[in-house]
C-alpha positions in Angstrom: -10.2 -74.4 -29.5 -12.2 -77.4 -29.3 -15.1 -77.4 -26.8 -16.6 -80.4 -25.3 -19.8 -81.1 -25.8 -20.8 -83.8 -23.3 -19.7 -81.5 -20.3 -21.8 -78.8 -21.1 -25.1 -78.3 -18.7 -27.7 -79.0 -20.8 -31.1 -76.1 -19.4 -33.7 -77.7 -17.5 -36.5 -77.0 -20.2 -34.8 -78.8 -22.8 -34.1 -82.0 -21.3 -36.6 -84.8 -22.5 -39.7 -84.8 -20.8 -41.9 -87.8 -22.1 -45.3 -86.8 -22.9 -48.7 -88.3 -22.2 -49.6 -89.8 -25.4 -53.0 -89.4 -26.1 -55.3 -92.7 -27.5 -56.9 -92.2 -31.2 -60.2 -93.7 -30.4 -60.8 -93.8 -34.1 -57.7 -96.1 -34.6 -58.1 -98.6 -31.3 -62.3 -99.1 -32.6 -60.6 -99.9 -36.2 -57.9 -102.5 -35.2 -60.4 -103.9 -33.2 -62.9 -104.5 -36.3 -59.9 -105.8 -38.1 -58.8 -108.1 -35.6 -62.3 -109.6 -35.1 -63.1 -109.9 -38.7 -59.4 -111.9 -39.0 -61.4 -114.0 -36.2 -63.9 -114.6 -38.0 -61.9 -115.4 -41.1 -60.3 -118.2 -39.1 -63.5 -120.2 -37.5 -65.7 -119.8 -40.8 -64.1 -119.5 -43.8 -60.6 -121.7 -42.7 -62.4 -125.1 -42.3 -64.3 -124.9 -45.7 -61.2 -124.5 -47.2 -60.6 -127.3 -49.5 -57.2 -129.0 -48.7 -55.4 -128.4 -52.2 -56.3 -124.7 -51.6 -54.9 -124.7 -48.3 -51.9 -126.2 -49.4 -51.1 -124.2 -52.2 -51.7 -121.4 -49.6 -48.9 -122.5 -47.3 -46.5 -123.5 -50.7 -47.3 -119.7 -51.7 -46.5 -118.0 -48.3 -42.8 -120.0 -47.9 -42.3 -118.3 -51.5 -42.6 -115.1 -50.7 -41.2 -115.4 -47.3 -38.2 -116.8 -48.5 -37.9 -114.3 -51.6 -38.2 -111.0 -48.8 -36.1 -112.6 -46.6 -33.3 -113.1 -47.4 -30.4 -114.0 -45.1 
């Protein structure tokens, strides 16, 4: 006796509701430090990079990028 699954009525209370998600203020002030420090990072401390260390830089990131990525 096989019975089939998909035709039986599933109850009300267990069909998927979705949920109010609540916000982690915590997390959202966090990312946002983060995030602003990256800032930062870009206008004050890129464009006193020396060239040969930016290079080596962007020689260093195709590296691994190519060595976790593999197609």
């Amino acid at each position: 006796m096989t019975t089939n699954v998909a035709a039986e009525e599933v109850p009300e209370s267990k069909t998927a509701t979705p949920e109010k998600q609540q916000i982690i203020w915590r997390n959202v002030v966090l990312l946002t430090v983060i995030h602003l420090l990256a800032l930062y990072a870009a206008f004050a401390v890129v464009p006193r990079m020396k060239l040969v260390t930016f290079i080596w830089s962007r020689w260093r990131l195709v590296i691994l990028l190519r060595t976790y990525t593999s197609v």
